[in-house]
N, C-alpha and C positions, 0 to 999 in steps of 0.2 A: 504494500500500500504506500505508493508516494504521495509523498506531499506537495501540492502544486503550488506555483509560483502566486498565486492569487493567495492562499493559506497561507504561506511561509511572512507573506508583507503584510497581510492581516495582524500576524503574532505581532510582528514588531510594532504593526501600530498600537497594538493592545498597551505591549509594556512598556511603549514611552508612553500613554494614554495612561496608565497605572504611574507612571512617574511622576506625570504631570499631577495626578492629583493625591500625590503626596503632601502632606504639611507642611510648610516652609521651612521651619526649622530641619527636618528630616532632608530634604532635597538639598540644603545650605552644607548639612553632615557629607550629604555624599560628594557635594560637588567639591570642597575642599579636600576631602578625605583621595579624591581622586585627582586633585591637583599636586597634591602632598606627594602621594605613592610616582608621579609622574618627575615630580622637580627629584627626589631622590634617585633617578638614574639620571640627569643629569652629568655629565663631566664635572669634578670639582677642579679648581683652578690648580694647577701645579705651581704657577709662579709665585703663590704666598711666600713657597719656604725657597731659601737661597741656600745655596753650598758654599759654604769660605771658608771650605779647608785649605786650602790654595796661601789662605793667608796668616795660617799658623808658623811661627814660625818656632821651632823646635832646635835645640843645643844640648846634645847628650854628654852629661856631665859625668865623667866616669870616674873622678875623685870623690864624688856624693853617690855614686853608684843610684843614678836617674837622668831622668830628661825634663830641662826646663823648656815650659815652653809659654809662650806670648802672644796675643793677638790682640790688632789694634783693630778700630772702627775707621774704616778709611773711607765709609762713605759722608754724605751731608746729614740721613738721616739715623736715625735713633738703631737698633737693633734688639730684639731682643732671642735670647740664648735660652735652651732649655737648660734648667741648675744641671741636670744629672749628666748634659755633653760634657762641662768641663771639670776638670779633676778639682775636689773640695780640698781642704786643708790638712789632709794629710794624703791627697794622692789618688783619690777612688774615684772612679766615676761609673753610674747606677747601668747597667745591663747595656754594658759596650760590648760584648766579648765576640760580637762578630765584625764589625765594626773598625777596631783600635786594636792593633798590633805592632809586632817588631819584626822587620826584617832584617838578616842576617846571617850570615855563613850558606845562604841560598834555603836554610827555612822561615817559616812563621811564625809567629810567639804568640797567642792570643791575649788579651786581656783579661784579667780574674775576672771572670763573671761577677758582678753584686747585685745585690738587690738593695738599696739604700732606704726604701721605705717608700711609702704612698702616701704621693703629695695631694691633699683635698683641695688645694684650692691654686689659683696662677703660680707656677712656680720657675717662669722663665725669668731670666734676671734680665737688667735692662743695662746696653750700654749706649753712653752718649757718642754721637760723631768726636771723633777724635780720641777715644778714652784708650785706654793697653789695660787688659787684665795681664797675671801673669799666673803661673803654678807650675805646678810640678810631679810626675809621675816617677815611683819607685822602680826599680828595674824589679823588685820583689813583687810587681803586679802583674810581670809575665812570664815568672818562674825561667827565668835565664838561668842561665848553667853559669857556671864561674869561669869556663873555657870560650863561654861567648861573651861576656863581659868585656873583656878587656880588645872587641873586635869591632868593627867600624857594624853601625848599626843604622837602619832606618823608623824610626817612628811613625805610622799613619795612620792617622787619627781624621775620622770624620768631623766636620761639622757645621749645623745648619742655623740659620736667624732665621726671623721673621722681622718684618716694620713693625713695630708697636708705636702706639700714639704718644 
């Protein structure tokens, strides 16, 4: 038993006819609810976040057995830095360990994994045009051997901003 083309545009008028005489509020539920579910596949913008690893600048101190390392804000505007990219005050930084490595002697070094805690509320730090943070990473955060210690090393460390206001 088919359904003929007269039936089938029948149904549809029925259930926009059913639509229509839905309750305003009800109709308003769906017609957002279905603007919502549509803006959600949307493309989110990739240019929010920037990459300026580029402008770290890193000096492997092998009489402190680490790596200091510097970044200045070279742009006009502001930046703001997630806390857990850069290394805190004694060296850690929160769930880099794929991320932030050492190369050297032609292997890898990863970064200790941490987990430094969960931040509830904004927890990117803000720098000004022209500011240098600076810090410092232990060579103890990527369990180097004492044979690669004393060997020319590379550091590479990710890191992203965003503009904050």
């Amino acid at each position: 038993m088919g359904v003929s083309d007269a039936e089938r545009s029948s149904g549809s008028l029925q259930s926009f006819a059913g639509y229509l005489s839905m309750n305003t509020p009800l109709r308003l539920s769906l017609l957002v609810g279905s603007f919502v579910f549509v803006a959600s596949c949307a493309p989110i913008r990739s240019n929010s976040r920037q990459d300026i690893s580029h402008l770290v600048r890193v000096s492997d101190n092998q009489a402190l057995k680490r790596f200091d390392v510097e970044l200045e804000n070279t742009s006009a505007k502001a930046w703001c830095i997630e806390e857990g990219s850069w290394p805190n005050s004694v060296g850690y930084l929160d769930s880099h360990g794929r991320d932030v490595w050492v190369e050297a002697n032609g292997r890898n070094f990863p970064i200790t994994e941490r987990n430094l805690g969960f931040c509830t509320s904004l927890c990117d730090f803000r720098m000004a045009p022209g500011e240098v943070i600076r810090g410092n990473i232990p060579y103890a955060e990527f369990s180097l051997p004492a044979s690669v210690e004393a060997l020319d090393k590379k550091l590479v460390m990710s890191i992203w901003s965003k503009s904050c206001h």
